[in-house]
Residue frames relative to the residue before (quaternion, step in Angstrom):
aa qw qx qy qz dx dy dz
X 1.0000 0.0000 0.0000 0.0000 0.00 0.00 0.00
X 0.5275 0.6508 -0.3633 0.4076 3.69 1.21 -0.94
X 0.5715 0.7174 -0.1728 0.3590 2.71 0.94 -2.23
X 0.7319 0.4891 -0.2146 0.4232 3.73 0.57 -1.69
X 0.6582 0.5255 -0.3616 0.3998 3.31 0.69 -1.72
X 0.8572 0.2419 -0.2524 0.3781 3.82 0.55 -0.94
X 0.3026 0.6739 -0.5611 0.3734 3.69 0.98 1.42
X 0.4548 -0.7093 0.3789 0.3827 3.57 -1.10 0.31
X 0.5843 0.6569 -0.2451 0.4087 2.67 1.85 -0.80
X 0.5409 0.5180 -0.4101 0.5205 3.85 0.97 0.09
X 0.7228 0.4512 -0.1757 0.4931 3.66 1.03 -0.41
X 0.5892 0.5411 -0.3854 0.4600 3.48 1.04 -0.42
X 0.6919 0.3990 -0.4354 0.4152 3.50 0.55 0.20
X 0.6586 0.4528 -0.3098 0.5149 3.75 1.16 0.35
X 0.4751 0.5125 -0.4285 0.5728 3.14 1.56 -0.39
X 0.6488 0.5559 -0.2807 0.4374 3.69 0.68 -1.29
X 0.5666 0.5089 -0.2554 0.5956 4.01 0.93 -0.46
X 0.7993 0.2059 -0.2816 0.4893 3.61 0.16 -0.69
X 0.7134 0.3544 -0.4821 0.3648 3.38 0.53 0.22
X 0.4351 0.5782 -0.4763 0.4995 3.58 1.16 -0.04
X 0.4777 0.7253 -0.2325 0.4378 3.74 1.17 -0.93
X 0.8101 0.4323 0.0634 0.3910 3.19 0.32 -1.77
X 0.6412 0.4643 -0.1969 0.5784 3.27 1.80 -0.89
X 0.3379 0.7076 -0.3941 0.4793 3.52 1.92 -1.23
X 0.8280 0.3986 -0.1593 0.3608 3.78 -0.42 -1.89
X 0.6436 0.4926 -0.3515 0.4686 3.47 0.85 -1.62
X 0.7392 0.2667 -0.3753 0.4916 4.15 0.14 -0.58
X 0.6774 0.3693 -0.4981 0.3958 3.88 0.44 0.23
X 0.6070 0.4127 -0.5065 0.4524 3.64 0.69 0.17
X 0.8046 0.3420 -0.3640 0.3211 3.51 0.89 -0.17
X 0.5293 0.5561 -0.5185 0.3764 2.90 1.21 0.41
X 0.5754 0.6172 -0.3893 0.3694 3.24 1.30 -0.57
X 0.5432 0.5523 -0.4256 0.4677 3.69 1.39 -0.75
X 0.7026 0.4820 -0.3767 0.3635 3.84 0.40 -1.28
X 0.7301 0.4444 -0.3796 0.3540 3.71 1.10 -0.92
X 0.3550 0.7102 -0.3606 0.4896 3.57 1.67 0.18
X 0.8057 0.4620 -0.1665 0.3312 2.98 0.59 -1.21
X 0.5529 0.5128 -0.2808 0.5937 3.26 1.71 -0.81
X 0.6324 0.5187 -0.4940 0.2949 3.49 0.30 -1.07
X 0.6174 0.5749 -0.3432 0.4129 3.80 1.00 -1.41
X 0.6264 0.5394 -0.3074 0.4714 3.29 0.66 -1.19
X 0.7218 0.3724 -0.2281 0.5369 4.04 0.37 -0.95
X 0.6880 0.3947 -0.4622 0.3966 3.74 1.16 -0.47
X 0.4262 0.7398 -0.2819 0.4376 3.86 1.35 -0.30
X 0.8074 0.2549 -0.0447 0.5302 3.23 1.01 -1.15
X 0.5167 0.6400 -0.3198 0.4703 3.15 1.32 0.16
X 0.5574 0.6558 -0.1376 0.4902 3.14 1.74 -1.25
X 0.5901 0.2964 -0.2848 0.6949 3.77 1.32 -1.04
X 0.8132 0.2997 -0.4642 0.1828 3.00 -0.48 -0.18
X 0.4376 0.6159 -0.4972 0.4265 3.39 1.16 0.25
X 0.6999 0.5189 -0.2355 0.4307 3.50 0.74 -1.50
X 0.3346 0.6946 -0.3770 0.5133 3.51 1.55 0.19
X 0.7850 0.5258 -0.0640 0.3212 2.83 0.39 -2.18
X 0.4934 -0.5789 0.2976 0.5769 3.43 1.22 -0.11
X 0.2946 0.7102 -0.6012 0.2178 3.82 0.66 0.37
X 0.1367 -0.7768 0.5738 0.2204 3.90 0.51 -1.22
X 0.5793 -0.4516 0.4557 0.5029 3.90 -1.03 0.26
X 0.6208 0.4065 -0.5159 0.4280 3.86 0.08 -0.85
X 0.8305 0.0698 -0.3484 0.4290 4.20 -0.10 0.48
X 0.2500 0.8033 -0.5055 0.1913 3.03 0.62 1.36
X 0.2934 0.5623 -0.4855 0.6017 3.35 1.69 0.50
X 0.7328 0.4405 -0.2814 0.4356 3.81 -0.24 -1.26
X 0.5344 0.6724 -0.3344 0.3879 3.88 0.85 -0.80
X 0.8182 0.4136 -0.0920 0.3887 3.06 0.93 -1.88
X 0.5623 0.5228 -0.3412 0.5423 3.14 1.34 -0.44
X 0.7842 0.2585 -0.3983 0.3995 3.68 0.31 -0.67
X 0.5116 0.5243 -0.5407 0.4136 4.16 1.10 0.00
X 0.7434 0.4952 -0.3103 0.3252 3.93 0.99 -0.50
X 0.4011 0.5961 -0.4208 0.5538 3.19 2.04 -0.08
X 0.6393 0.4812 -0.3018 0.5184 3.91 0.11 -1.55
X 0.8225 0.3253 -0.2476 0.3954 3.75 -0.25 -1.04
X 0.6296 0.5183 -0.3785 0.4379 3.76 1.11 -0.21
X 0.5995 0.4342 -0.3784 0.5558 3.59 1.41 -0.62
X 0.5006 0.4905 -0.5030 0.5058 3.89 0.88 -0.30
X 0.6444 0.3265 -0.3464 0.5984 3.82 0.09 -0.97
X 0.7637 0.3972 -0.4378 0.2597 3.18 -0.83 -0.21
X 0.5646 0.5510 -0.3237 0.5224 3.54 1.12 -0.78
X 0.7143 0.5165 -0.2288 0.4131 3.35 0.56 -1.65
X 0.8320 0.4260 -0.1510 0.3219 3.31 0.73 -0.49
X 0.1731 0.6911 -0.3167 0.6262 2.91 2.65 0.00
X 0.9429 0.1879 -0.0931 0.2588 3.49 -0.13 -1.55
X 0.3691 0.7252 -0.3039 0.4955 2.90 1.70 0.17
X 0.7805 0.3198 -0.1031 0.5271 3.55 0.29 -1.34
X 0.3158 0.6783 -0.3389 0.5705 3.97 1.86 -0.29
X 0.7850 0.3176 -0.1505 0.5102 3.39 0.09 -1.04
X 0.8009 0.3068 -0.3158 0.4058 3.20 0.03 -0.99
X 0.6927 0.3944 -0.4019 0.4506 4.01 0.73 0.39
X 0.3898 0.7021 -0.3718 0.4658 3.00 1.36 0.27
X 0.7600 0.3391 -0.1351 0.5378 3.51 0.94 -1.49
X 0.5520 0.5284 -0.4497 0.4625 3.58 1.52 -0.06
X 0.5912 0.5438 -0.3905 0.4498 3.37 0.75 -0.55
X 0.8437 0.3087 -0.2754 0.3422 3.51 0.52 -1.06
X 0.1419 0.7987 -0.3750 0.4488 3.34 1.87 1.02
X 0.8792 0.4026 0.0770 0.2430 2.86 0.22 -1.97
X 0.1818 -0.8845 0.1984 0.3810 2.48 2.80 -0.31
X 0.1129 0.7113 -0.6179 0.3154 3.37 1.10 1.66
X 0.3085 -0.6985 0.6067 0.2209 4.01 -0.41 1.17
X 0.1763 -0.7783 0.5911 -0.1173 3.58 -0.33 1.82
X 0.3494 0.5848 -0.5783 0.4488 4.07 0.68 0.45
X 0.7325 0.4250 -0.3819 0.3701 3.64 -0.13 -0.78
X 0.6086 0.4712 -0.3414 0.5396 3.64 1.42 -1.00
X 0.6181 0.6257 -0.3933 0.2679 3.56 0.50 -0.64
X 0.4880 0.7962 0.1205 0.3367 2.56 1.46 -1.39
X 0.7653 0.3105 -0.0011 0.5639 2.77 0.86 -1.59
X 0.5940 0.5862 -0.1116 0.5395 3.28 1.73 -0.91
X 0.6049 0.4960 -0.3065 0.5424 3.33 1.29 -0.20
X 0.8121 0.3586 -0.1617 0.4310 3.19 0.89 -0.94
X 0.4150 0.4792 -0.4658 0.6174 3.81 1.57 0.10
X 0.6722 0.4764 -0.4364 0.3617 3.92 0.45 -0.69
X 0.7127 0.3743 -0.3187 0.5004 3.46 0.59 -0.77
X 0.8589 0.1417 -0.3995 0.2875 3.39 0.25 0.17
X 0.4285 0.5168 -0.5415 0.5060 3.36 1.06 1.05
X 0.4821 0.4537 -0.5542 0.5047 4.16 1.35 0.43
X 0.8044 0.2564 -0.3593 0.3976 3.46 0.20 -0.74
X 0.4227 0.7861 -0.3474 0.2877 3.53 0.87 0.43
X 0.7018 0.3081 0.1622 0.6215 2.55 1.31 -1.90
X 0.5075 0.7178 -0.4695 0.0826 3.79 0.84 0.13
X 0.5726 0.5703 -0.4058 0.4269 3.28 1.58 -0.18
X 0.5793 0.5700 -0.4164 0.4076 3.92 0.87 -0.67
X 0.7141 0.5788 -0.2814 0.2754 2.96 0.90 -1.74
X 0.5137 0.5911 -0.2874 0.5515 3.65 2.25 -0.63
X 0.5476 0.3900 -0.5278 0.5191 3.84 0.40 -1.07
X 0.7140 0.5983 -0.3400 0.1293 3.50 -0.19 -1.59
X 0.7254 0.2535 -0.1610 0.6194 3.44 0.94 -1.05
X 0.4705 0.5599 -0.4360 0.5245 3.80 0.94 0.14
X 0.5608 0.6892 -0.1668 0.4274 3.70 1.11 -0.78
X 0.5082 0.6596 -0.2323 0.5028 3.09 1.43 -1.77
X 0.7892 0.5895 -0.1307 0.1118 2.47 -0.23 -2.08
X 0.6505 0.5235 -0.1650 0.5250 3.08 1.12 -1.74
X 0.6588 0.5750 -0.3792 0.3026 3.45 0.87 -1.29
X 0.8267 0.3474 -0.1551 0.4145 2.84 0.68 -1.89
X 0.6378 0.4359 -0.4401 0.4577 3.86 0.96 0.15
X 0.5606 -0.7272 0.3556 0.1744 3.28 0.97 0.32
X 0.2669 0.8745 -0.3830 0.1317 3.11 2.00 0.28
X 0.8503 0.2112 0.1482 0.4587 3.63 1.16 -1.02
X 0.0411 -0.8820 0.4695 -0.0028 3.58 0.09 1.25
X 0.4544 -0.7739 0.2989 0.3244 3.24 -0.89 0.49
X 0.6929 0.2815 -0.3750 0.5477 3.58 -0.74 1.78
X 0.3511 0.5437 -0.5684 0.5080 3.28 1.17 0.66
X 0.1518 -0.6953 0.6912 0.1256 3.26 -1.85 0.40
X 0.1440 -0.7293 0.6248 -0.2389 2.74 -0.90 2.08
X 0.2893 -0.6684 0.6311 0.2669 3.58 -1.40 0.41
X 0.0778 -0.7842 0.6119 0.0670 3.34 -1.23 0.64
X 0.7755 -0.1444 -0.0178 0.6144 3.84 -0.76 1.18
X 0.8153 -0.4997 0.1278 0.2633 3.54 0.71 1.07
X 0.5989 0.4263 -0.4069 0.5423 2.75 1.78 0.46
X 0.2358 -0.7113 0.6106 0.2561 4.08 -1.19 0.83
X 0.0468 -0.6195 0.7665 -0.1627 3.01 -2.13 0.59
X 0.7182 -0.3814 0.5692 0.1215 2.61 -2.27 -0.03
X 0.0200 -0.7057 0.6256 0.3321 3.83 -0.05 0.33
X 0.2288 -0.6572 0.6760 0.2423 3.74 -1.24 0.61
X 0.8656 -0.0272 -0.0345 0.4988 3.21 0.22 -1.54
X 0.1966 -0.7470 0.6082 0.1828 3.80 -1.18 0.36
X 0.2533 0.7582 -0.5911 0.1075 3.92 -0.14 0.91
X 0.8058 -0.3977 0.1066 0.4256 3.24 -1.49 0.34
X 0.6289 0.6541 -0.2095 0.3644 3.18 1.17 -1.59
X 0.7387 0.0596 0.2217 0.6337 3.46 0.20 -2.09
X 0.3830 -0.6044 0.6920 0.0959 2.86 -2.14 0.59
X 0.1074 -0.8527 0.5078 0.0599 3.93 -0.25 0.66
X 0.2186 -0.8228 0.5245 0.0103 3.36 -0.51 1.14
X 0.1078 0.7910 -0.5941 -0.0986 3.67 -0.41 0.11
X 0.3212 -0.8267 0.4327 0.1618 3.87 -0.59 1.45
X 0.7167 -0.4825 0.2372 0.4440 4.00 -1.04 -0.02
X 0.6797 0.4781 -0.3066 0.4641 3.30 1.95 0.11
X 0.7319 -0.4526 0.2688 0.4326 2.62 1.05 0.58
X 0.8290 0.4182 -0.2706 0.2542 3.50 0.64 -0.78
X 0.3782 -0.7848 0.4572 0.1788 3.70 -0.34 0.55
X 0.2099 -0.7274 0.6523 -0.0370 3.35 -1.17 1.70
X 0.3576 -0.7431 0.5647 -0.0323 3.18 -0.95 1.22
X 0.0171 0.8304 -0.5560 0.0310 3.85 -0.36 0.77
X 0.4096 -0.4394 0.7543 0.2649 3.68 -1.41 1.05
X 0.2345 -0.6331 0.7049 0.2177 3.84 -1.35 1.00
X 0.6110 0.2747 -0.6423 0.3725 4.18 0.49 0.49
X 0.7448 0.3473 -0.4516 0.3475 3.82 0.22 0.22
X 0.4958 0.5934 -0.5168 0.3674 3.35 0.84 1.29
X 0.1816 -0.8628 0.4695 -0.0470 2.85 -0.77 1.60
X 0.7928 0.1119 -0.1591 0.5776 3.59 1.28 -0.33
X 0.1981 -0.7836 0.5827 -0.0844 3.09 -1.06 1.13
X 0.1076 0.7688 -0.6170 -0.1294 3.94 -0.56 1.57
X 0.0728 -0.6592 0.6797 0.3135 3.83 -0.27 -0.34
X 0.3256 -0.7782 0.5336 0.0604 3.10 -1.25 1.46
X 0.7079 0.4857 -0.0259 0.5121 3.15 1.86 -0.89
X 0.2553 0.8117 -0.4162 0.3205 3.53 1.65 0.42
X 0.8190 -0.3245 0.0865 0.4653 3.75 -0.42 1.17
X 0.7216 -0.0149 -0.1582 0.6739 3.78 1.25 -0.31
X 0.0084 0.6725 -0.6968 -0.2493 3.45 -1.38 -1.16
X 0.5037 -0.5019 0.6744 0.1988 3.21 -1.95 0.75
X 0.2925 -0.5107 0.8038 0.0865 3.33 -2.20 0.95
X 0.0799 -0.6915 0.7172 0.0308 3.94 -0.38 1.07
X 0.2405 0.8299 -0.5032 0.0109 3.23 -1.42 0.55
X 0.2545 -0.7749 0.5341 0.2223 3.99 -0.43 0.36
X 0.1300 -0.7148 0.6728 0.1398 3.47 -1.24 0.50
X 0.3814 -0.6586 0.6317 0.1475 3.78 -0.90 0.67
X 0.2913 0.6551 -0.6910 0.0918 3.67 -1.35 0.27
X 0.6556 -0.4936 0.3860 0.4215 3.47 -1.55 1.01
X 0.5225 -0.5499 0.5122 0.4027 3.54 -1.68 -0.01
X 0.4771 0.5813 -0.5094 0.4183 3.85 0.74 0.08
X 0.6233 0.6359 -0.3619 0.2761 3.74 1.13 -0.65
X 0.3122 -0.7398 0.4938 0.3338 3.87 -0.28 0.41
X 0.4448 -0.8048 0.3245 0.2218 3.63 0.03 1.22
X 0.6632 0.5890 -0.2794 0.3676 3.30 1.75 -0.92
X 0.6683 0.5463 -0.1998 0.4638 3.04 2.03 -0.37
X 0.6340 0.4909 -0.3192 0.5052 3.11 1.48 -0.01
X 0.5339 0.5679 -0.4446 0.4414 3.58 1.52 -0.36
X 0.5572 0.4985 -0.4558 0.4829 3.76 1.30 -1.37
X 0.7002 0.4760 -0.4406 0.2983 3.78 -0.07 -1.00
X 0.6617 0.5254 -0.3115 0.4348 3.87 1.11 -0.68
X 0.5667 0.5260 -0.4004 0.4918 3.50 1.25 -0.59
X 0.7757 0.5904 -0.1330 0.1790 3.38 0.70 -1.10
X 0.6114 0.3860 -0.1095 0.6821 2.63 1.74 -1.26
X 0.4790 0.3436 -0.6000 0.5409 4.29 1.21 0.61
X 0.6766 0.5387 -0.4525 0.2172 4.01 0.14 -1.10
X 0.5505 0.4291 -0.4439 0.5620 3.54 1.70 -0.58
X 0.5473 0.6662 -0.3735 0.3423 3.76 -0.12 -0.10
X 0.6675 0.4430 -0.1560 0.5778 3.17 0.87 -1.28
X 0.6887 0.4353 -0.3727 0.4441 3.90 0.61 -0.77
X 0.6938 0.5029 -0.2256 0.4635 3.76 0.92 -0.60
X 0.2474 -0.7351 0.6235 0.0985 3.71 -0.72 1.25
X 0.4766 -0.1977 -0.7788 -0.3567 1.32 -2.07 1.38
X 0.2357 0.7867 -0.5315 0.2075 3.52 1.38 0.62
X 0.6966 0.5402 -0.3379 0.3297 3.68 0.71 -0.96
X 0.4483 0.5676 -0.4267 0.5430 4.14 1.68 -0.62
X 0.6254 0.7030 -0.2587 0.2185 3.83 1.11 -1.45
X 0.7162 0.3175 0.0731 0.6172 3.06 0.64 -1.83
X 0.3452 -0.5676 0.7473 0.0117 2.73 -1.60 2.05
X 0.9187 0.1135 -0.0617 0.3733 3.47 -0.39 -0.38
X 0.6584 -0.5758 0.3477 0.3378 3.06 -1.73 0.68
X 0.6572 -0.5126 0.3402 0.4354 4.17 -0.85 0.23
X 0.0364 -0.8330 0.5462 0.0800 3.52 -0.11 1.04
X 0.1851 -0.7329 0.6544 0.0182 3.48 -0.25 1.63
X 0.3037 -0.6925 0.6371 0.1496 3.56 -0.65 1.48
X 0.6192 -0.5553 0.4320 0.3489 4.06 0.42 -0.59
X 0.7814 -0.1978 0.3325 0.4896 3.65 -1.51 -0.07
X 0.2181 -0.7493 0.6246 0.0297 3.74 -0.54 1.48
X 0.8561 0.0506 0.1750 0.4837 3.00 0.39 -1.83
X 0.1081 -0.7080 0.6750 0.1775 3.56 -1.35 0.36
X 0.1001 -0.8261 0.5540 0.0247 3.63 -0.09 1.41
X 0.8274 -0.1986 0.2332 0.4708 3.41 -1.63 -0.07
X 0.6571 0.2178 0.0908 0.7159 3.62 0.48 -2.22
X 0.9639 0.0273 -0.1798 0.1943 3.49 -0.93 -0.22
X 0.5310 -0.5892 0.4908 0.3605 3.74 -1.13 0.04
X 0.2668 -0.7643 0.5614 0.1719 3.63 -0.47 0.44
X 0.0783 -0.7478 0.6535 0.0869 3.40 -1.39 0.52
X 0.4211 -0.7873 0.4504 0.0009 3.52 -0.97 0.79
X 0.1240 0.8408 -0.4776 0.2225 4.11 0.20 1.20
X 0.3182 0.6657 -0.6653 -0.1139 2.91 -1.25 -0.07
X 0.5376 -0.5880 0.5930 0.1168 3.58 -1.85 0.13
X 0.1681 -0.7575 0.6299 0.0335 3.39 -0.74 1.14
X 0.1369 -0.8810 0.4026 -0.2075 2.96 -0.90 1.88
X 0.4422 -0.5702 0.4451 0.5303 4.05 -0.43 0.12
X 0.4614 -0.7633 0.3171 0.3223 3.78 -0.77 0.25
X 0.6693 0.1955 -0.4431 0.5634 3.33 -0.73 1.47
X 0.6262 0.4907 -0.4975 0.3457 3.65 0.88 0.28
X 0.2556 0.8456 -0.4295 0.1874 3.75 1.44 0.43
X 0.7608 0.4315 -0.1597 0.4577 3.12 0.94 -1.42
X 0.4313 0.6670 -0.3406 0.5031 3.58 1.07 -0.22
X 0.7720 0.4165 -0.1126 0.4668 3.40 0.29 -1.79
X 0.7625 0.3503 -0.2923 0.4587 3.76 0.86 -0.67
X 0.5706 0.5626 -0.4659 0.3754 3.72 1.11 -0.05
X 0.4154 0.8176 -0.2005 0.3447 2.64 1.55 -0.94
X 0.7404 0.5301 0.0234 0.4126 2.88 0.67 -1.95
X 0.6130 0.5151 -0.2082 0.5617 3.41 0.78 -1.47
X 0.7548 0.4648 -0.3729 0.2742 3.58 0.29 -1.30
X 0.7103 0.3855 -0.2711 0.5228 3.73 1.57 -1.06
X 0.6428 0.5213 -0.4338 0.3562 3.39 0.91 -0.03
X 0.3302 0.5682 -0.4748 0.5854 3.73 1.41 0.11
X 0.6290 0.7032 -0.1910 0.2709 3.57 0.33 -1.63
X 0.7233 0.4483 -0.0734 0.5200 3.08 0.83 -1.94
X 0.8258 0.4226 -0.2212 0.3009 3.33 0.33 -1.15
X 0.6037 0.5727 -0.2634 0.4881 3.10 1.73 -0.43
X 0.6121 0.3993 -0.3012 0.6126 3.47 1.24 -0.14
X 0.6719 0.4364 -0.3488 0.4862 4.10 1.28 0.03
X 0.3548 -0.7845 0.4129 0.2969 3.19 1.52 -0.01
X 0.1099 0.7983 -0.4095 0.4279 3.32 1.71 1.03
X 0.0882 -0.8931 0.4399 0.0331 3.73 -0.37 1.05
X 0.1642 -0.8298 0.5202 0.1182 3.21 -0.66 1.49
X 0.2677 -0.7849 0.5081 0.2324 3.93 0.04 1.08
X 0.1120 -0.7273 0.6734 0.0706 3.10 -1.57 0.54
X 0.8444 -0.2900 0.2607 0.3674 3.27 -1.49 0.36
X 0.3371 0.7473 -0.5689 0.0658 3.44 -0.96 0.47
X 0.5279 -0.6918 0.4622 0.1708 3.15 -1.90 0.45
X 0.0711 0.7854 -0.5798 -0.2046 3.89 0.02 -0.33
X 0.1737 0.7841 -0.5930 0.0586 4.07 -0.84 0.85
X 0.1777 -0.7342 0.6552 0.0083 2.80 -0.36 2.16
X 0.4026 -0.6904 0.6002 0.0302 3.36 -2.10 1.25
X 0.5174 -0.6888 0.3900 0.3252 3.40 -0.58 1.48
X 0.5609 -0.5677 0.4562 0.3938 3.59 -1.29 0.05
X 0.7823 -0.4058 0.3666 0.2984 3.73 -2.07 0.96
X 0.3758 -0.6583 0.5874 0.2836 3.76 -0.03 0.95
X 0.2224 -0.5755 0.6388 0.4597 4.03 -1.06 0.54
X 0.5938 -0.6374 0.4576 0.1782 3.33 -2.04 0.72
X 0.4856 0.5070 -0.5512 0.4509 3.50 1.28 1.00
X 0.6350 0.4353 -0.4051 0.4932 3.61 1.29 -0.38
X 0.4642 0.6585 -0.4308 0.4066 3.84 1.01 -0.70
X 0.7018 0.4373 -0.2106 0.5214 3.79 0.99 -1.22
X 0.5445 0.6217 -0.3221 0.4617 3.34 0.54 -0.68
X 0.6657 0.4726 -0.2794 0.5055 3.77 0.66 -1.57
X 0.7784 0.3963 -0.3302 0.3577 3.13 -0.02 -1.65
X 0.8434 0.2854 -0.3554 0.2843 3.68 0.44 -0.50
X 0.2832 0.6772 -0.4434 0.5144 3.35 1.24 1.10
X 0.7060 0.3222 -0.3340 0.5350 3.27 0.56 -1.10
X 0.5480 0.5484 -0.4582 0.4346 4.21 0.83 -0.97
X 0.6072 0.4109 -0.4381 0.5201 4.15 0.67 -0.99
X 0.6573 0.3956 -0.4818 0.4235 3.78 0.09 -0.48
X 0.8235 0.3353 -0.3680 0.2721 3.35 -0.30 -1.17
X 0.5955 0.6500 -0.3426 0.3249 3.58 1.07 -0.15
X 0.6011 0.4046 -0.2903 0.6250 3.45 1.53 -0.94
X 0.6703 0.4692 -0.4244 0.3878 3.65 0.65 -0.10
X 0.7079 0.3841 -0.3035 0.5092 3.47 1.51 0.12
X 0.5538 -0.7180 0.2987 0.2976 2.87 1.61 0.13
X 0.2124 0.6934 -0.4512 0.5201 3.53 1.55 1.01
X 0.0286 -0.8066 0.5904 -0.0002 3.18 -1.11 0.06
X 0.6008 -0.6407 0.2175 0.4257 3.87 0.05 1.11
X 0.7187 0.5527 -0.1474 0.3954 2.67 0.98 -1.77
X 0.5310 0.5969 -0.2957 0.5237 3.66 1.14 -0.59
X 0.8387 0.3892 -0.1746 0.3385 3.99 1.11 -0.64
């Protein structure tokens, strides 16, 4: 037995284990280097293709941060299963009887899938948004029909916070609609009313006019990308004639520019003698019964109410 202990050949099968062992580790650190290497490479391009997306270089600080969020949960997974595997085959090196762990690993997996099948949805639903750039934070955006503020934007949840103040909170797998209201520009729609006596062509000149003074005057003029595009006669309502506009604007500067607007266009029209119609009622009142029928009624209704009390004239 001595004899054995100081052959090589009693050792060459452990020598033969640790270097399988050693090779086991040496291709999982390098794969782990190559999946490094891609990830940079995919976070790089991830970056243009956001700035595609309507990001632009001015959040190209914000870009990087969300391609290193997305690509760190890629590394991080990848490297979960990497090093998974590769102690897996060390174990079955070492002739550690690894079925039972498999096993066991098979059966913690399936129920941490059906555990986890809704996260596992925000999560890659998360991605998605990130890396298409669907939503930035402070943009105002509606989401399944409620609007807001975006506050926060993380993998998990989207956080909204509305003009009352109150804040809606969203699993991103049970988001299903998405507007961004604030997406590199935004439009001021609006409608102006005026009576039908008004000559519309004069009330469009007055809308051009009373935006071109607008535009010269800061800080509405930094605001507004474009000239007023009066689309024309929308509507012909009950009382009034509708007109149709809107304003191309920096985004979130919409609502600014159209109060704005509204306030001189009240302004304008009241000094053009330009009518803006409102609601009304007309309630015409029947003519003065003559007072031989007035007499007549009332003592009809006196013969009713008397048999209905049981009286009877003749009794009074």
């Amino acid at each position: 037995m001595h004899s054995k202990l100081l052959t090589l050949d009693y050792y060459e099968p452990f020598f033969a284990n640790l270097i399988r062992i050693a090779v086991i580790l040496a291709l999982a650190y390098l794969a782990i280097a190559l999946v490094n290497r891609l990830v940079r490479t995919v976070q790089k391009y991830s970056v243009r293709m956001m700035e595609r997306a309507g990001g632009g270089p001015s959040f190209e600080v914000e870009l990087e941060k969300r391609a290193r969020t997305v690509t760190g949960v890629v590394r991080g997974s990848l490297a979960v299963l990497i090093w998974t595997i590769a102690l897996i085959m060390v174990l079955k090196e070492m002739r550690f009887d690894i079925a039972p762990l498999l096993a066991g690993a098979g059966v913690i997996g399936v129920a941490v899938g059906f555990g986890a099948q809704s996260l596992i949805k925000d999560v890659l639903n998360g991605l998605f948004m990130l890396m298409e750039n669907q939503l930035r934070v402070n943009d105002v955006a509606v989401i399944n029909g409620k609007g807001g503020l975006v506050e926060e934007l993380n993998l998990r949840t989207t956080i909204l916070r509305s003009e009352d103040g109150a804040v809606h909170i969203f699993p991103n797998g049970s988001i299903t609609a998405i507007s961004n209201l604030t997406r590199e520009f935004s439009y001021y729609v609006f409608t102006t009313s005026v009576g039908y006596r008004e000559n519309t062509d004069q009330v469009i000149d007055t809308l051009k006019s009373v935006a071109a003074e607008l535009m010269t005057e800061e800080p509405y003029r930094s605001a507004i990308l474009a000239p007023l595009e009066v689309m024309g006669v929308d509507q012909l309502g009950d009382s009034a004639v509708v007109i149709k506009s809107r304003f191309k604007t920096l985004a979130m500067q919409q609502w600014t520019v159209g109060r704005e607007m509204n306030r001189r266009i009240k302004l304008k029209f009241q000094q053009a003698n330009i009518e803006i119609p409102f609601p009304s009622q007309t309630i015409r009142l029947a003519p003065s019964l003559p007072d031989q029928l007035r007499t007549d009624l009332k003592q009809i209704v006196r013969e009713v109410l008397d048999e209905a009390s049981g009286v009877h004239p003749t009794d009074s």
